[in-house]
MIGUMI-356069 format. One record per residue (C-alpha): y, z, x; residue in one letter; residue number from 1. Coordinates in Angstrom, 1 decimal, padded with zeros to 4 digits. Example, Ala and Ser with C-alpha at 12.3 -4.5 7.8 and 13.67 -1.06 7.14 Angstrom:
REM residues 2
<r y="-004.5" z="007.8" x="012.3" residu="A" num="1"/>
<r y="-001.1" z="007.1" x="013.7" residu="S" num="2"/>
This chain:
REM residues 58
<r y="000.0" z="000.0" x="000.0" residu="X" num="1"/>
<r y="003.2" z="-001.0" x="001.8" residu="X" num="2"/>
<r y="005.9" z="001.5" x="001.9" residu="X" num="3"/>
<r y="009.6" z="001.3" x="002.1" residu="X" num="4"/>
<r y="012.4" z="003.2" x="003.8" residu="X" num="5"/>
<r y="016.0" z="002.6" x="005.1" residu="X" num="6"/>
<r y="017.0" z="000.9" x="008.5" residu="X" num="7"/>
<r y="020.4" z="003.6" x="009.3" residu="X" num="8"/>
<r y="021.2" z="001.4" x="012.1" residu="X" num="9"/>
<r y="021.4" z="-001.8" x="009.8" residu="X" num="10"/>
<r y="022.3" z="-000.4" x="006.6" residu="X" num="11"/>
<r y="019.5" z="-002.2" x="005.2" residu="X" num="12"/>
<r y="016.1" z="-001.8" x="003.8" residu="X" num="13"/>
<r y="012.7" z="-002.4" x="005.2" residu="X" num="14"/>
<r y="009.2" z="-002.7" x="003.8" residu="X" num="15"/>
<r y="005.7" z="-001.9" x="005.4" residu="X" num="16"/>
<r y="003.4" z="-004.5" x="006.1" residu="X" num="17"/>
<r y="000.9" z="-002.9" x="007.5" residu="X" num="18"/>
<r y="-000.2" z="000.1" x="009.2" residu="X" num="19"/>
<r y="002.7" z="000.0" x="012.4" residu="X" num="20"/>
<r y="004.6" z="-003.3" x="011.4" residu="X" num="21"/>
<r y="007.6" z="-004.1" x="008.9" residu="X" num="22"/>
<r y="009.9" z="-006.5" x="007.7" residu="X" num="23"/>
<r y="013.5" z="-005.5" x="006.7" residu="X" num="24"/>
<r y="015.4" z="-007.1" x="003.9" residu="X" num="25"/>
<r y="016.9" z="-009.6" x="006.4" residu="X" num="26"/>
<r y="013.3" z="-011.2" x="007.4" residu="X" num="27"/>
<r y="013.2" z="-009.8" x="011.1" residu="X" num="28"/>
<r y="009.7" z="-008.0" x="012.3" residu="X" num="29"/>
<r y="010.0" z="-004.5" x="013.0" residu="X" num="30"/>
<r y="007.4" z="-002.3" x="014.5" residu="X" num="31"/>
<r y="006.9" z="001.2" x="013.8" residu="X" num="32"/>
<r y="007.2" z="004.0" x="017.0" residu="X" num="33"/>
<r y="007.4" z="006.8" x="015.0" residu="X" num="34"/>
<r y="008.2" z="008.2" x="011.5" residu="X" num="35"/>
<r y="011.4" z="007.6" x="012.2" residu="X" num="36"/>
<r y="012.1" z="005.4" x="015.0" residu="X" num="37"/>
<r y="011.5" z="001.5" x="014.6" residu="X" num="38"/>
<r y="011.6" z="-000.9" x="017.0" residu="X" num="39"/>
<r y="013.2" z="-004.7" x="016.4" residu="X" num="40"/>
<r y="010.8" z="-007.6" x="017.1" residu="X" num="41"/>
<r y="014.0" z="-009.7" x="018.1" residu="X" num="42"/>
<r y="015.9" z="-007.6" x="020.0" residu="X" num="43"/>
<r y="014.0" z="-004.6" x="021.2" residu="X" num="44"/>
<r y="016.6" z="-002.0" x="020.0" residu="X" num="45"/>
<r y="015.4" z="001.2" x="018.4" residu="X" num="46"/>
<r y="016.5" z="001.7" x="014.9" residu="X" num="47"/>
<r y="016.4" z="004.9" x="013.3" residu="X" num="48"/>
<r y="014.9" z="005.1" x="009.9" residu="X" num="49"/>
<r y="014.6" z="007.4" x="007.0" residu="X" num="50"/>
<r y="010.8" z="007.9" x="007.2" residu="X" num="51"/>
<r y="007.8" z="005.5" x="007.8" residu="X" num="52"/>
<r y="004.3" z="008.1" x="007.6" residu="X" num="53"/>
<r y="001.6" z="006.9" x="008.4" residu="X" num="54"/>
<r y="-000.3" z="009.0" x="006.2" residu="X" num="55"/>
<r y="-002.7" z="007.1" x="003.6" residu="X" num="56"/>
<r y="-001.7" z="009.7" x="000.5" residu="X" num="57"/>
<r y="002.2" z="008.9" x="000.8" residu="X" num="58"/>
């Protein structure tokens, strides 16, 4: 089940497409470092991010 959360570095939001990668409403890749840390396939910056568990019950 894909999960979202908010991008605070983009004021944007981003959706889960798996287990450690995401897409944010823009269309760029992100990949997931921590629950709140992201990482931008493009660019390599660090976002931070409201929450991204990896936890199967959220």
């Amino acid at each position: 089940m894909s999960k979202s959360f908010f991008d605070f570095d983009d004021d944007d939001f981003g959706m889960s497409i798996s287990g450690n990668m995401a897409v944010d409403s823009e269309g760029n890749f992100m990949m997931r470092m921590s629950d709140n840390m992201a990482m931008d396939m493009d660019t390599g910056d660090i976002h931070f991010i409201s929450g991204w568990s990896d936890d199967e019950d959220d």
